[in-house]
mmCIF file as gemmi writes it, N, C-alpha and C atoms, coordinates in Angstrom:
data_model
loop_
_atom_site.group_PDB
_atom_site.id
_atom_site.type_symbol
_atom_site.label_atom_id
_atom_site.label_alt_id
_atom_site.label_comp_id
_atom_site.label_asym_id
_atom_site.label_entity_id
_atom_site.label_seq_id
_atom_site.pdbx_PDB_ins_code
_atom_site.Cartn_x
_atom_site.Cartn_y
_atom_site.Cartn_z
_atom_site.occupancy
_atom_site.B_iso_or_equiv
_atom_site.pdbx_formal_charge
_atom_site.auth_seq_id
_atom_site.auth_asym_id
_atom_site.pdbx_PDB_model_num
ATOM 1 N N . UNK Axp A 1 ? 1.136 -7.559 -5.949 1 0 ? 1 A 1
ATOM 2 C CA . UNK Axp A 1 ? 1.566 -8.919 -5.746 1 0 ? 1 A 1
ATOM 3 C C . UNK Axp A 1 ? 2.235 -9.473 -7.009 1 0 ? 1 A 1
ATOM 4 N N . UNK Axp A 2 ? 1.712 -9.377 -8.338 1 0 ? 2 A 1
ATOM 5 C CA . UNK Axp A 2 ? 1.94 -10.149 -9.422 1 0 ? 2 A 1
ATOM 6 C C . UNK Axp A 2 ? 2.568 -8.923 -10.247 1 0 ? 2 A 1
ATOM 7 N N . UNK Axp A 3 ? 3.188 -9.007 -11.289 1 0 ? 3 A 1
ATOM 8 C CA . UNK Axp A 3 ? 4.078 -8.095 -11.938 1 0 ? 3 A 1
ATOM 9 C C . UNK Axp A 3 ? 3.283 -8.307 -13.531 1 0 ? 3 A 1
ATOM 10 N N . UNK Axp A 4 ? 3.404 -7.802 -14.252 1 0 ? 4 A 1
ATOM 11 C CA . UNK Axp A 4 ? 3.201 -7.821 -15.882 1 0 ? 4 A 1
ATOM 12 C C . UNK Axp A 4 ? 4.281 -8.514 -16.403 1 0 ? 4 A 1
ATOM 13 N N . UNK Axp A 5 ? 5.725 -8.67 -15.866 1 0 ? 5 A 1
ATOM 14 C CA . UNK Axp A 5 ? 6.923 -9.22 -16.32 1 0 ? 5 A 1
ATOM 15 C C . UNK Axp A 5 ? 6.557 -10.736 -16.03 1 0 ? 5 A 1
ATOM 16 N N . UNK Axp A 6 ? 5.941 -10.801 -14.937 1 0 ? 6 A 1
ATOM 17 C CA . UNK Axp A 6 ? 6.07 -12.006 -14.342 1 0 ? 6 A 1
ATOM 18 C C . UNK Axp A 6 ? 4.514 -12.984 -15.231 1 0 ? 6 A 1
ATOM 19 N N . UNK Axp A 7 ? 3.459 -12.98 -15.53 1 0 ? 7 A 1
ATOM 20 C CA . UNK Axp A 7 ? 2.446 -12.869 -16.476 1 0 ? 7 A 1
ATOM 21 C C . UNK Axp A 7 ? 2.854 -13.156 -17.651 1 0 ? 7 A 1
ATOM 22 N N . UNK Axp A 8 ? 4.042 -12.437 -18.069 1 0 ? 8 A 1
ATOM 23 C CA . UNK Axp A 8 ? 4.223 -12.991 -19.4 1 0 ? 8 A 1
ATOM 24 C C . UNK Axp A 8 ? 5.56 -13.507 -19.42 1 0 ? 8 A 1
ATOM 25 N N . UNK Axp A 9 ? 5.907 -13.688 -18.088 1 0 ? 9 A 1
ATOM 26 C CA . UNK Axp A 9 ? 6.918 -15.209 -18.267 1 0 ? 9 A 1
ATOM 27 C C . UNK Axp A 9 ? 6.469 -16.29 -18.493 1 0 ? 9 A 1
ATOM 28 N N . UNK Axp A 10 ? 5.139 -16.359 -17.954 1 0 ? 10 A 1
ATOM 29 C CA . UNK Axp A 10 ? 3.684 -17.818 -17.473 1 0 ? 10 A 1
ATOM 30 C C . UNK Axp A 10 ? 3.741 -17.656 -18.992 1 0 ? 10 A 1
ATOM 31 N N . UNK Axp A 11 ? 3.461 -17.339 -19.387 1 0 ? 11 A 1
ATOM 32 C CA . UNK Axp A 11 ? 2.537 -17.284 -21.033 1 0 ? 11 A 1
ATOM 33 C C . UNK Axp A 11 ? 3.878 -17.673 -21.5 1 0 ? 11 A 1
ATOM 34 N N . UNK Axp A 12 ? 5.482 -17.162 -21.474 1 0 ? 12 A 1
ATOM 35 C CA . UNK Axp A 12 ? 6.072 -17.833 -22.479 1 0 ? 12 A 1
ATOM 36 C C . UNK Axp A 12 ? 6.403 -19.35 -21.557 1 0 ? 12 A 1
ATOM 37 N N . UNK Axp A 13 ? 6.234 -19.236 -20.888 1 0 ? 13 A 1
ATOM 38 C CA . UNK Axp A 13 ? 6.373 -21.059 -20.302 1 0 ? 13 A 1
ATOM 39 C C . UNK Axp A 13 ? 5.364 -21.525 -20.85 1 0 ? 13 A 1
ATOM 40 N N . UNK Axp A 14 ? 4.198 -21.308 -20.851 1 0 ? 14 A 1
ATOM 41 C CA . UNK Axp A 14 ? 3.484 -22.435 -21.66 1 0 ? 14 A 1
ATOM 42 C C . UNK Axp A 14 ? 3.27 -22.237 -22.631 1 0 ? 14 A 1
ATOM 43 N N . UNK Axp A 15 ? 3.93 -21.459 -23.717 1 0 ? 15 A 1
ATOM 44 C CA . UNK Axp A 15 ? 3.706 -21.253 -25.308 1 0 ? 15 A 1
ATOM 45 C C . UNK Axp A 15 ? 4.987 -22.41 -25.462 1 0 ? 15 A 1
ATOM 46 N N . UNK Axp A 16 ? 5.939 -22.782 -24.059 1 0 ? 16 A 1
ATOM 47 C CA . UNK Axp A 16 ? 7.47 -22.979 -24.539 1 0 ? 16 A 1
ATOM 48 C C . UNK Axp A 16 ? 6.876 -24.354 -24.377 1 0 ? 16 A 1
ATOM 49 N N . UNK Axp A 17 ? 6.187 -25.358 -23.319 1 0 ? 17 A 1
ATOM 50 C CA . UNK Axp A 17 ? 5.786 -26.54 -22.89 1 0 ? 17 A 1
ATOM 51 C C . UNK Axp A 17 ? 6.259 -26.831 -21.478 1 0 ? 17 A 1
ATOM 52 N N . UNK Axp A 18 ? 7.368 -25.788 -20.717 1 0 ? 18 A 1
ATOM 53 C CA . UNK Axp A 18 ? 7.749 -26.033 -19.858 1 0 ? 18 A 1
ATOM 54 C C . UNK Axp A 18 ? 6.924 -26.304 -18.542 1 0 ? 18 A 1
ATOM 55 N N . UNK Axp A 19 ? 7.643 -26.902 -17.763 1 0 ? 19 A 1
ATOM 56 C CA . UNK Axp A 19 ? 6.502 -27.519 -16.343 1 0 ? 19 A 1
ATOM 57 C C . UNK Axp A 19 ? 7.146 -26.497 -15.47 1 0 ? 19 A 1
ATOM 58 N N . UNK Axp A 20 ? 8.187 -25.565 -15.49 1 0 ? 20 A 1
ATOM 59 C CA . UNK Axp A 20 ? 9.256 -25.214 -14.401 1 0 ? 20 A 1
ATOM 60 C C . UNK Axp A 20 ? 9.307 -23.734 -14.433 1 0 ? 20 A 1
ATOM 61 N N . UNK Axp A 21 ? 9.402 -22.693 -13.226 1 0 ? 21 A 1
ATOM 62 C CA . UNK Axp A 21 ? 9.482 -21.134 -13.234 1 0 ? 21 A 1
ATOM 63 C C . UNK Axp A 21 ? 10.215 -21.011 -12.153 1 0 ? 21 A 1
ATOM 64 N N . UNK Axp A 22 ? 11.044 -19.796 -12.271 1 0 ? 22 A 1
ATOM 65 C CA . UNK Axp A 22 ? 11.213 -19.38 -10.871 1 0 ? 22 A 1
ATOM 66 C C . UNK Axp A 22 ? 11.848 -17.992 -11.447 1 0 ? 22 A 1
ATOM 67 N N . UNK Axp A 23 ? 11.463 -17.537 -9.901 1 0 ? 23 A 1
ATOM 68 C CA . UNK Axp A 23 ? 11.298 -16.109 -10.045 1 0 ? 23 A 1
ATOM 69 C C . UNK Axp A 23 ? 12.276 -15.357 -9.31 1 0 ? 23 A 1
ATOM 70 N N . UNK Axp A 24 ? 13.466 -14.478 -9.446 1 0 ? 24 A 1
ATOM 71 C CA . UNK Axp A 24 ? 14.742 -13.651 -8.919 1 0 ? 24 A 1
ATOM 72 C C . UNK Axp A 24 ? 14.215 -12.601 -8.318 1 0 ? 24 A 1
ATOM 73 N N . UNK Axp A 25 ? 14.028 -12.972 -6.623 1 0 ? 25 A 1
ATOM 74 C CA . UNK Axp A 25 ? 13.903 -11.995 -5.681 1 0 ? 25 A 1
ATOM 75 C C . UNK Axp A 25 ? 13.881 -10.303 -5.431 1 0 ? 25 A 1
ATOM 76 N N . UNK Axp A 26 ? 13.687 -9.934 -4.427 1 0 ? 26 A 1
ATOM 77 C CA . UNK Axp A 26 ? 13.277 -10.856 -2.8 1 0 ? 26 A 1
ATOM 78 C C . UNK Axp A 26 ? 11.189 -10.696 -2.938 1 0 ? 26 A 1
ATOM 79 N N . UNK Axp A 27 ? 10.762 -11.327 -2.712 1 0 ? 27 A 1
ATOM 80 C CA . UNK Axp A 27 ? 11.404 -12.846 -2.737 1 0 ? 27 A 1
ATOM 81 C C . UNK Axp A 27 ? 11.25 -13.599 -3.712 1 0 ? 27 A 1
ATOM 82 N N . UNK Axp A 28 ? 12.575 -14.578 -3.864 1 0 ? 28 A 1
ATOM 83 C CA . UNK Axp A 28 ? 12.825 -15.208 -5.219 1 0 ? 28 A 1
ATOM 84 C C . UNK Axp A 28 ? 11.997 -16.158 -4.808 1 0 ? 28 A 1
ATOM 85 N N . UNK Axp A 29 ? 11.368 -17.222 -5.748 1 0 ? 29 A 1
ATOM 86 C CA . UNK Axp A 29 ? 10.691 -18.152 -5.306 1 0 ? 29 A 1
ATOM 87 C C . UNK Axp A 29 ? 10.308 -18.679 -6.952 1 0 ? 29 A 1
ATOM 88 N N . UNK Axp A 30 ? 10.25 -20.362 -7.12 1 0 ? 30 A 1
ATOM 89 C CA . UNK Axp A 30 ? 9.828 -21.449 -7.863 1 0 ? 30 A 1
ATOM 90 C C . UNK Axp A 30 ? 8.953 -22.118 -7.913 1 0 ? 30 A 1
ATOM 91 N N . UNK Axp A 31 ? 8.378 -22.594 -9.164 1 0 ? 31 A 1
ATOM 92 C CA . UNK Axp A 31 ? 7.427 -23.722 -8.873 1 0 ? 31 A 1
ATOM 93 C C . UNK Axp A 31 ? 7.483 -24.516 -10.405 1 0 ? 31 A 1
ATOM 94 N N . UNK Axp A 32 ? 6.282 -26.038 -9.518 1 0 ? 32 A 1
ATOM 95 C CA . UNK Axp A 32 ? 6.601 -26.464 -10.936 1 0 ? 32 A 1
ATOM 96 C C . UNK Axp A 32 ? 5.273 -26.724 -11.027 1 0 ? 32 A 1
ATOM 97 N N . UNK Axp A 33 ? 5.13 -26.959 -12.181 1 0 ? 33 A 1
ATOM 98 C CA . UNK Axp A 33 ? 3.501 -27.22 -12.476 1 0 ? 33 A 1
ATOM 99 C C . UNK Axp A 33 ? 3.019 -28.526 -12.747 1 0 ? 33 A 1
ATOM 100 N N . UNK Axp A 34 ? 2.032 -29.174 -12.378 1 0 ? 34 A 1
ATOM 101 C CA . UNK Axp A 34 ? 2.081 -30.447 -12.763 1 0 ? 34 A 1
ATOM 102 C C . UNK Axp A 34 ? 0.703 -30.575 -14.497 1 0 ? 34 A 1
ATOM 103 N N . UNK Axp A 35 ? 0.061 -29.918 -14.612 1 0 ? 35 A 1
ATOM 104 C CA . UNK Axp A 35 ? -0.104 -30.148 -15.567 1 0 ? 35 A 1
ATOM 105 C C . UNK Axp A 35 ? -0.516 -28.383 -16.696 1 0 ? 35 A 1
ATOM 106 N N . UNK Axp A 36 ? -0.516 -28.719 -17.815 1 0 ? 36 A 1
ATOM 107 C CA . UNK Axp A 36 ? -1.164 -27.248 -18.837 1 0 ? 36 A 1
ATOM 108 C C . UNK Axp A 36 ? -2.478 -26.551 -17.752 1 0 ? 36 A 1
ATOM 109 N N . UNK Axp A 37 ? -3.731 -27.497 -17.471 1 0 ? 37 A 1
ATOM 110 C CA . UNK Axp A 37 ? -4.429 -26.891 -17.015 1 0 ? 37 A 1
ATOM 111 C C . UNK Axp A 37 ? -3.722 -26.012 -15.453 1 0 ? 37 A 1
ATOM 112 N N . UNK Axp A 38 ? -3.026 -26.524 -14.404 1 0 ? 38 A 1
ATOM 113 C CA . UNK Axp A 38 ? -2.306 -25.619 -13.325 1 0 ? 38 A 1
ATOM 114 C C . UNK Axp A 38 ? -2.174 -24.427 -14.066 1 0 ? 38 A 1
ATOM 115 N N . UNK Axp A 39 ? -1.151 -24.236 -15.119 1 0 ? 39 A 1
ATOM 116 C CA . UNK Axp A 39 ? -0.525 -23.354 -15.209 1 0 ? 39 A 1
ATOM 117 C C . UNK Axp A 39 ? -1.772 -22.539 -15.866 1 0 ? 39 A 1
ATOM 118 N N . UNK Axp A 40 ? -2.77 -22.406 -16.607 1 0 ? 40 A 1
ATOM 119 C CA . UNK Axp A 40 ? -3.473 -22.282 -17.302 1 0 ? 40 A 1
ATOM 120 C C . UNK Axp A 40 ? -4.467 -21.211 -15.694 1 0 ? 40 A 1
ATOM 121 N N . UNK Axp A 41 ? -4.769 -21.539 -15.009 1 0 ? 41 A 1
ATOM 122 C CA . UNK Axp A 41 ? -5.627 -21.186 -13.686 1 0 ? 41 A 1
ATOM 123 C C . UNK Axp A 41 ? -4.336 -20.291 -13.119 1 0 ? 41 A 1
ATOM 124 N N . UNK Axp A 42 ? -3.466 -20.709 -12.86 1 0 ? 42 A 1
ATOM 125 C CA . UNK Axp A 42 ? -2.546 -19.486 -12.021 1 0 ? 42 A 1
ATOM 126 C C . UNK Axp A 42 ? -2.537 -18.692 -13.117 1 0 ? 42 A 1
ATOM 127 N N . UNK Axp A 43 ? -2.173 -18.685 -14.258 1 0 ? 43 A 1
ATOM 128 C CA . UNK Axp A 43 ? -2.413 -17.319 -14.817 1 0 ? 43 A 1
ATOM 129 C C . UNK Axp A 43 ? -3.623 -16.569 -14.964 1 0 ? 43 A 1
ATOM 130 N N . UNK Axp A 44 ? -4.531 -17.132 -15.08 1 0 ? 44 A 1
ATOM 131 C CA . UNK Axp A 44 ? -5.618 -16.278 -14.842 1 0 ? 44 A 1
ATOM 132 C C . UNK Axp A 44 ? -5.821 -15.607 -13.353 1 0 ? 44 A 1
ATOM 133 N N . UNK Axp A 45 ? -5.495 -16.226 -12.719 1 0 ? 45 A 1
ATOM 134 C CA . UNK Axp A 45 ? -5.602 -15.599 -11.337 1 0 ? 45 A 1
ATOM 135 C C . UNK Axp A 45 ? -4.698 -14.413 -11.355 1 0 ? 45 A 1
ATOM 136 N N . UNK Axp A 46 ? -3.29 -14.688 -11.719 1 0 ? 46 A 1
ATOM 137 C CA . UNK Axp A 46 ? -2.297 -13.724 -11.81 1 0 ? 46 A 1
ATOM 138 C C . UNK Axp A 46 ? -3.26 -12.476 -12.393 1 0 ? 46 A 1
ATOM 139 N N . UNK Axp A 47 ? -3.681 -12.938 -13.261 1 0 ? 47 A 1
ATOM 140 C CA . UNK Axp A 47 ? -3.856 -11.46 -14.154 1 0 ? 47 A 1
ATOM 141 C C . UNK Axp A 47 ? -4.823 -10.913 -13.665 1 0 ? 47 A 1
ATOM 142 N N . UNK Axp A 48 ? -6.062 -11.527 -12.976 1 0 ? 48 A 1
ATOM 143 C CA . UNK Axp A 48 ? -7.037 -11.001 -12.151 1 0 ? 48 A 1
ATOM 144 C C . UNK Axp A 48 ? -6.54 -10.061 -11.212 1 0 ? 48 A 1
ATOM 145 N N . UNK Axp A 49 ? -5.631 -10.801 -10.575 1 0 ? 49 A 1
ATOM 146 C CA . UNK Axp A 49 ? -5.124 -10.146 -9.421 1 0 ? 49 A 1
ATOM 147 C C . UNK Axp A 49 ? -4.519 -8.929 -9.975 1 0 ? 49 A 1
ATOM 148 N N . UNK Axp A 50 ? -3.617 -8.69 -10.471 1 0 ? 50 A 1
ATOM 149 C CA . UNK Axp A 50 ? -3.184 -7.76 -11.485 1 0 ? 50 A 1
ATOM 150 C C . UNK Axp A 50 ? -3.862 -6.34 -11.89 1 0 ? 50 A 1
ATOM 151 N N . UNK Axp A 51 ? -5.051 -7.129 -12.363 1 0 ? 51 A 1
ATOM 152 C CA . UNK Axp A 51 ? -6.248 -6.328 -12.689 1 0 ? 51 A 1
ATOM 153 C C . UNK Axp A 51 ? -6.626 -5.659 -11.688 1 0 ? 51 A 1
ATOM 154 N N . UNK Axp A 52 ? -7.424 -6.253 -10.296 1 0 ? 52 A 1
ATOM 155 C CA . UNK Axp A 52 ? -7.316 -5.874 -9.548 1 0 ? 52 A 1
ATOM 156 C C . UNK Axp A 52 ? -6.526 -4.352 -8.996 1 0 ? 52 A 1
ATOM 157 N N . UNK Axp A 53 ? -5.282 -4.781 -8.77 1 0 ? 53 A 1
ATOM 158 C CA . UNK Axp A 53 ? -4.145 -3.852 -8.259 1 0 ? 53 A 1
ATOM 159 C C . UNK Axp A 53 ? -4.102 -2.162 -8.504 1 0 ? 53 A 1
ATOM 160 N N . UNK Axp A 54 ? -4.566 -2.35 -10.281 1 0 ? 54 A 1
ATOM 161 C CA . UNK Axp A 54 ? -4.653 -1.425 -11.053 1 0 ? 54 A 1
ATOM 162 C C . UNK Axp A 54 ? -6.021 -0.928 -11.348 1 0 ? 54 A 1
ATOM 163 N N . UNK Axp A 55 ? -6.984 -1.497 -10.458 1 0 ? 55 A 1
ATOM 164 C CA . UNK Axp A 55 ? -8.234 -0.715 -10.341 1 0 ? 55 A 1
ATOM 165 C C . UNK Axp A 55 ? -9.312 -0.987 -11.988 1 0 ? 55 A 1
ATOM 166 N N . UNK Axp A 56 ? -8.66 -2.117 -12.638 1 0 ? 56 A 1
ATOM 167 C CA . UNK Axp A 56 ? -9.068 -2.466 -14.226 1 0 ? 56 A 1
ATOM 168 C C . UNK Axp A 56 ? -9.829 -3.926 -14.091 1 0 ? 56 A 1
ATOM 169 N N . UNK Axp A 57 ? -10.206 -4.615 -12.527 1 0 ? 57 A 1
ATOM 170 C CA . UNK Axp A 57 ? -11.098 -5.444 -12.903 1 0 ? 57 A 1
ATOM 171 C C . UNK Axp A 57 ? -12.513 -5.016 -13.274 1 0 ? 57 A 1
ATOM 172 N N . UNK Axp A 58 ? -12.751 -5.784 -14.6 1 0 ? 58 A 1
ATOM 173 C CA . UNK Axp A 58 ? -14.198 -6.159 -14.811 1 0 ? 58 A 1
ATOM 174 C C . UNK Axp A 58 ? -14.849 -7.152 -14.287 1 0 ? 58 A 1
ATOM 175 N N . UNK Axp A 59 ? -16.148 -6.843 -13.422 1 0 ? 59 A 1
ATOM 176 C CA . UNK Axp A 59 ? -16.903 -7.623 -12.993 1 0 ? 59 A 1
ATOM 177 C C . UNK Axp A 59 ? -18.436 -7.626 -13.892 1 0 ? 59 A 1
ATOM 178 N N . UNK Axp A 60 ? -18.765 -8.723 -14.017 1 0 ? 60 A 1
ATOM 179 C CA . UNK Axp A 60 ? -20.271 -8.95 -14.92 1 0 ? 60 A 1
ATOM 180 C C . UNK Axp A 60 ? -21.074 -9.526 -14.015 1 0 ? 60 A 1
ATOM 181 N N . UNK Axp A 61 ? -22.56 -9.363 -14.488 1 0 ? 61 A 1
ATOM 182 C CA . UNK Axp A 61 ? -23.37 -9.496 -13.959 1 0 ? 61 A 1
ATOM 183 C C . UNK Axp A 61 ? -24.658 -10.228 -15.309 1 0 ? 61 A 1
ATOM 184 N N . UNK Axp A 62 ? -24.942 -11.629 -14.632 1 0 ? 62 A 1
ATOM 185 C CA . UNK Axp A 62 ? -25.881 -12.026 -15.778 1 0 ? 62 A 1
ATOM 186 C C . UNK Axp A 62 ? -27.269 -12.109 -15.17 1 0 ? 62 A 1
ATOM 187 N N . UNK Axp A 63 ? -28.21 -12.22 -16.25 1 0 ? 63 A 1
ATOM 188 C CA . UNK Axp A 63 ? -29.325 -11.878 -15.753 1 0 ? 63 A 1
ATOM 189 C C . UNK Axp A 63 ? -30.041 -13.603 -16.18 1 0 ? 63 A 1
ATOM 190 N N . UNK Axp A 64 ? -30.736 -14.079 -15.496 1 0 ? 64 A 1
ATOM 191 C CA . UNK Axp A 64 ? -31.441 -15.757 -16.138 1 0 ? 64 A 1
ATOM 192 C C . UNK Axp A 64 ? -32.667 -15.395 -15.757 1 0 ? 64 A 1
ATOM 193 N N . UNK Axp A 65 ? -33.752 -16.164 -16.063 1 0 ? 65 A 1
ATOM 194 C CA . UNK Axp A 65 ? -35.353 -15.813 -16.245 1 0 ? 65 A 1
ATOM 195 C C . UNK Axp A 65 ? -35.804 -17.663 -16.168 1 0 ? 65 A 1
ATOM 196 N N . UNK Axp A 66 ? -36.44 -17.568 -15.252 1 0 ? 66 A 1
ATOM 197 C CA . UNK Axp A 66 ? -36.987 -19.434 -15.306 1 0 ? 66 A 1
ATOM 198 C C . UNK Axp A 66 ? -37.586 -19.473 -16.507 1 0 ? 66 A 1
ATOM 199 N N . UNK Axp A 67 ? -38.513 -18.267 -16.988 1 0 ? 67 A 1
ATOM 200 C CA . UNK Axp A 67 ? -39.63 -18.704 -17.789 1 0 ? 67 A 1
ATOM 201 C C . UNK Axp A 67 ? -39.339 -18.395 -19.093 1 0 ? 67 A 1
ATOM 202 N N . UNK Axp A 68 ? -37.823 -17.46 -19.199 1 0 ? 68 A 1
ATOM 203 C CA . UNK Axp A 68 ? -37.455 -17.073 -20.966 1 0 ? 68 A 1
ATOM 204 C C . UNK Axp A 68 ? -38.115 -15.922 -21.102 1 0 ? 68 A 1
ATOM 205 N N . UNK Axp A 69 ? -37.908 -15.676 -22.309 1 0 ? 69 A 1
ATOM 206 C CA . UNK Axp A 69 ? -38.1 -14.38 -22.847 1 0 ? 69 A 1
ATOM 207 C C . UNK Axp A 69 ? -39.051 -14.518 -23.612 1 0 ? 69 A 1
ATOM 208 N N . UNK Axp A 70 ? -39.865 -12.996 -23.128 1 0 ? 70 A 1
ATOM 209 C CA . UNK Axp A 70 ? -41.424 -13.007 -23.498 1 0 ? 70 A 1
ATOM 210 C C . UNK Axp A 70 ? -42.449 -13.997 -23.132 1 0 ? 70 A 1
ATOM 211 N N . UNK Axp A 71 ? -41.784 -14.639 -21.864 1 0 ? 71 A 1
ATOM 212 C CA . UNK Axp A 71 ? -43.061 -15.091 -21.826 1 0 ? 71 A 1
ATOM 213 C C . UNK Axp A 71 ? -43.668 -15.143 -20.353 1 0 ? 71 A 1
C-alpha cells in the first residue's frame, strides 16, 4: 500500500512545515493536512503499515501486576 518514497516525502513535508502532498499515480492522489499532529499519525500508520508488508512489524507485549513487585 505505502511506499518508502512516499514515508519520506511525509517526513520532508513536515521537517518543510507544509500542510499539502500529493502523490503521481495511478493512483495519483492529494491531501492536505489540517494540523502537525494529522500528519504526525498518518505517518506512523504509513510506516506500520509498511512494516507490516515486509513482514518487520514489532509487536510488544507488557506485563502490569496490581500488587508490584515482590510483593
Amino acid at each position: 500500500m505505502w511506499t518508502q518514497k512516499q514515508i519520506d516525502d511525509l517526513r520532508a513535508l513536515i521537517a518543510s512545515g507544509a500542510q499539502t502532498v500529493s502523490y503521481q499515480g495511478p493512483p495519483g492522489r492529494s491531501f492536505t493536512c489540517h494540523s502537525l499532529k494529522e500528519m504526525q499519525a498518518l505517518l506512523a500508520t504509513m510506516v506500520a503499515d509498511l512494516a507490516r508488508q515486509q513482514g518487520t512489524h514489532k509487536s510488544y507485549r507488557l506485563a502490569s501486576s496490581r500488587k508490584g513487585f515482590g510483593t
